[in-house]
N, C-alpha and C positions, 0 to 999 in steps of 0.2 A: 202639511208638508212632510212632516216626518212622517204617516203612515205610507205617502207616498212612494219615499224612499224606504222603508219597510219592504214595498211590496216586491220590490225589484232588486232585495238581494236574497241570494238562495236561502233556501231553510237550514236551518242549525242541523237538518240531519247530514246534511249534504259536508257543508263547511265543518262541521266537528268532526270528522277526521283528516282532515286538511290542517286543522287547529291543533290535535292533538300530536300529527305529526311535524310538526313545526316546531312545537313546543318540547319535543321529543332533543331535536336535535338539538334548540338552541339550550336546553341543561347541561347535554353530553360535549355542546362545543364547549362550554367552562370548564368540566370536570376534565379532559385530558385533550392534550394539544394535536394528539394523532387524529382525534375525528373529523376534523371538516381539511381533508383530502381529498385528491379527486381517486387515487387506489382506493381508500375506504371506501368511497358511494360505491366505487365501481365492486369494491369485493361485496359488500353488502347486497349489488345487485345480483351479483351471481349466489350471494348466499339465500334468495328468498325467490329464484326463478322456477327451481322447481316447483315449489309449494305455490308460488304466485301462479302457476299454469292451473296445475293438480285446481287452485283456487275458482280459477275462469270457470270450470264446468261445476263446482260447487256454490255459485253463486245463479246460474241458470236453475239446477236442483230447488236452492232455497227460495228463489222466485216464486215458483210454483205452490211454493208451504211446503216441500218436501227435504229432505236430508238423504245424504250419501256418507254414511259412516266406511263406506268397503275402498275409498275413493283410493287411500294411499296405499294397502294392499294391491289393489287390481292396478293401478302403478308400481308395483314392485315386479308383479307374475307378469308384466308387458316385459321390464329393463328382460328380465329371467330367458322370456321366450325370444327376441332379437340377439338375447346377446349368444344365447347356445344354441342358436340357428346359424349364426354366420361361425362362431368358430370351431362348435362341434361338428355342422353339416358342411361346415364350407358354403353355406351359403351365401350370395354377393348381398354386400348390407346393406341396397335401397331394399330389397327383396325382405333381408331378412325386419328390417325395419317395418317394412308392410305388415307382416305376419303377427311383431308384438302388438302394433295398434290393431291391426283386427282382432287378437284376442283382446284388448280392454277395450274394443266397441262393443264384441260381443256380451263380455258382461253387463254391461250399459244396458243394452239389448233387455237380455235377461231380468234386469232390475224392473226396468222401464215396463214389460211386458206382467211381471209377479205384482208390481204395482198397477197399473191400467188393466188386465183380464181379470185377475184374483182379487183386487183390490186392499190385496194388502197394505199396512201402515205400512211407507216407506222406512221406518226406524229398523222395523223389524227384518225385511228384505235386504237392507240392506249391513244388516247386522249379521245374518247367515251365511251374505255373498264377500262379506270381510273375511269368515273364518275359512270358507270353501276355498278363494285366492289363496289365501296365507296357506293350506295344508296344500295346493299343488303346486305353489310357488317351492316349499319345502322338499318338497317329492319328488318331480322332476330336475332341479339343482341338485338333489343330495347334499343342499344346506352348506352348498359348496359354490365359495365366491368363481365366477365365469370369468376369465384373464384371457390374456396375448388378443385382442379387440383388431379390428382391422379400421387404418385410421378417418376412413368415412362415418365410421361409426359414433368416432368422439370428437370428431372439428368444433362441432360447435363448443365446445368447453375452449376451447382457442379465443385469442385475443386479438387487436388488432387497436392500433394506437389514433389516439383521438384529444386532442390538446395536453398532448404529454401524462395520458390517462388510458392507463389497455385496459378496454372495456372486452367484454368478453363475445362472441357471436350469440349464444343462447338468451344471452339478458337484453339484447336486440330481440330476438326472436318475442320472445314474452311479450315486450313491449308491443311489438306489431300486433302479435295474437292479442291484446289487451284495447289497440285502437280496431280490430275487427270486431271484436265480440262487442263494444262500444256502439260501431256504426249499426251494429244487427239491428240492436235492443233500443235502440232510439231512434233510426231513420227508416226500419222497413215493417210492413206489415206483421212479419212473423214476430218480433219483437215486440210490439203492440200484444200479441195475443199470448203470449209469454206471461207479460204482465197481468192481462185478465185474466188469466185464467189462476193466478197464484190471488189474484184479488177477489174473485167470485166466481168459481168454476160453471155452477148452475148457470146464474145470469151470463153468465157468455155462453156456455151451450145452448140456450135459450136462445140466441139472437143468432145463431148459425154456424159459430166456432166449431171445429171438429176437437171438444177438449182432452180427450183419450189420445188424438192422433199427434195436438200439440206435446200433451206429457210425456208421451213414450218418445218420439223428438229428441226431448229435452235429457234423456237420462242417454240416448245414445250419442247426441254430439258430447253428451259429457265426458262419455267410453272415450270418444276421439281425442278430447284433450289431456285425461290420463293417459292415453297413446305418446302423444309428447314430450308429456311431463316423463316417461318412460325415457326416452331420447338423450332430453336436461338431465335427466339424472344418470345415464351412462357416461354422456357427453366429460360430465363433470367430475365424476368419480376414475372414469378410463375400466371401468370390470360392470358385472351383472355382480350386485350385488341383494342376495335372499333375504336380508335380514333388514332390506331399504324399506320405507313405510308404513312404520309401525307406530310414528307417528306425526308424518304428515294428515293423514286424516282430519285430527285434533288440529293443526297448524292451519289447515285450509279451512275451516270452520271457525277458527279465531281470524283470519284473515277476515273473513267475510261478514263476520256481527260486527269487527270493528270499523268496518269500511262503509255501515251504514245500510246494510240490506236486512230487514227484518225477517226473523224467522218465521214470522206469521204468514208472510208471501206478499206478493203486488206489490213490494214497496224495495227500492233501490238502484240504486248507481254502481254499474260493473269498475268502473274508476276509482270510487270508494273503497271495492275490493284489493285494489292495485296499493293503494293508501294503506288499506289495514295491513297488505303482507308486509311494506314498508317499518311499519311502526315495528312489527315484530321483528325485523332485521334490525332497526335501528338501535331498541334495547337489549337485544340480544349481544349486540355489536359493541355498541356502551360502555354495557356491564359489564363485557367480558375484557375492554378495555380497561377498565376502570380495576379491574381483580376482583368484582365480584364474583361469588360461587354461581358454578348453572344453576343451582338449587335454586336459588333466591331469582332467576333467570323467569325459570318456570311459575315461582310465585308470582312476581311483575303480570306475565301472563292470564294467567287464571282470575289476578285482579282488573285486567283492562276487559277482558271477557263480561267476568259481571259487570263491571260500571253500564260495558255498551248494550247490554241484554236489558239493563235497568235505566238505562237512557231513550230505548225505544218503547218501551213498554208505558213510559211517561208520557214522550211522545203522542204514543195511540189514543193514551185516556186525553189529555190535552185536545186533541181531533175531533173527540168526541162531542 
């Protein structure tokens, strides 16, 4: 009997960060009376949309076994190129919004291809395509925040009232973008091969997989969702700001270990990821209720990083 019901409740890699988010809040709801509000979830949400997007196309990457270090750069050089397109060129801002996402598809692109033709370690690619973004994100700005916005540009930083709680448009968005990228990876074929090919590239090319055509795929819809996260983070802030992204990166890679996808590839739940940006809003949000130092913020972090890197790791041997 009890293996039975063993079998039929999700695995601890799934639930433990479910658990640990849970566990997050219910400390934070003792320690100070402001946390369990419906403005705090909601500011919390908008404090973790950008990174929870930047996150979506970071957890497609890690699928695979691969990393995207350049991810919150080339979200920075997208906010850069929309936002001094519509108010330097006058350009009208669906337009000029097109323009920053195509440049962070194209770097996507770029990644996707130095990794699938040259075969480079994606570390390393994507370690050159961080510093390349950040020196034209700087160059082109003149390191100079982009202001006076035109207001299609920033609505979704807007709110909109919802059981006496103004949730914000953007942390809707994410959400949506988080039940798509969901249905991809788990109801249709291209997600299926996602997962193989981060779990045994050879054996899936072997049975007919195109697995270069999947990978390269996978780092350009990623370009697209840094396109977004470009968006959320105008949206949010109201300017282009040069100096955004330096370290989402980091944020969106901790989002993603601790939401249970392993870096080794084949193995996780984009949900999970949606979870781990959570956790990091929530002790962020916390602490900083609570009058912790950021200091001590960032330490918290670095600690949930390894626990979850040393919880999969267990895991795998455990499988074994």
């Amino acid at each position: 009997m009890l293996k039975s019901v063993q079998s039929k409740l999700p695995p601890l890699g799934v639930l433990g960060p479910f658990i640990a988010l849970l566990a997050a809040c219910l400390f934070f709801a003792t320690q100070t009376d402001r946390f369990l509000s419906g403005e705090n979830f909601s500011l919390i949400l908008q404090q973790v949309m950008v990174v929870g997007v930047i996150a979506i196309g970071q957890t497609l990457i890690i699928l695979t076994a691969g990393i995207d270090l350049s991810c919150g750069m080339v979200m920075a050089l997208g906010s850069i190129v929309m936002t001094k397109f519509a108010a330097d060129l006058g350009m009208p801002a669906p337009l000029a919004i097109a323009c920053g996402i195509a440049v962070t598809t194209l770097f996507g692109l770029v990644n996707g291809l130095l990794v699938t033709r040259l075969k480079l370690p994606p570390f390393i690619v994507t370690l050159g395509t961080l510093n390349i973004a950040f020196a034209i994100t700087q160059l082109y700005s003149q390191s100079q925040t982009v202001t006076d916005l035109p207001e299609a540009m920033t609505w979704l930083g807007g709110t909109f009232g919802l059981g006496g709680t103004n949730v914000a448009f953007g942390a809707v968005l994410m959400l949506l973008l988080y039940f798509f990228a969901w249905f991809t990876l788990r109801e249709t074929q291209y997600g299926r091969h996602v997962y193989a090919v981060g779990n045994n590239p050879e054996a899936t090319r072997l049975t007919g997989i195109p697995t270069q055509r999947v990978l390269l795929s996978v780092y350009v819809i990623a370009g697209v969702f840094y396109g977004i996260a470009s968006l959320l983070s105008v949206s949010r802030t109201g300017v282009g700001d040069p100096n955004a992204g330096q370290t989402e990166n980091l944020d969106a890679i901790t989002a993603v270990v601790l939401g249970g996808t392993s870096l080794f590839g084949g193995r996780g739940v984009i949900l999970g990821t949606l979870v781990g940006a959570l956790i990091v809003g929530v002790f962020r949000n916390g602490l900083t209720l609570m009058g912790v130092s950021s200091v001590y913020q960032v330490l918290v972090t670095g600690i949930l990083v390894i626990l979850a890197v040393a919880a999969d790791q267990m895991s795998r041997r455990t499988a074994r």
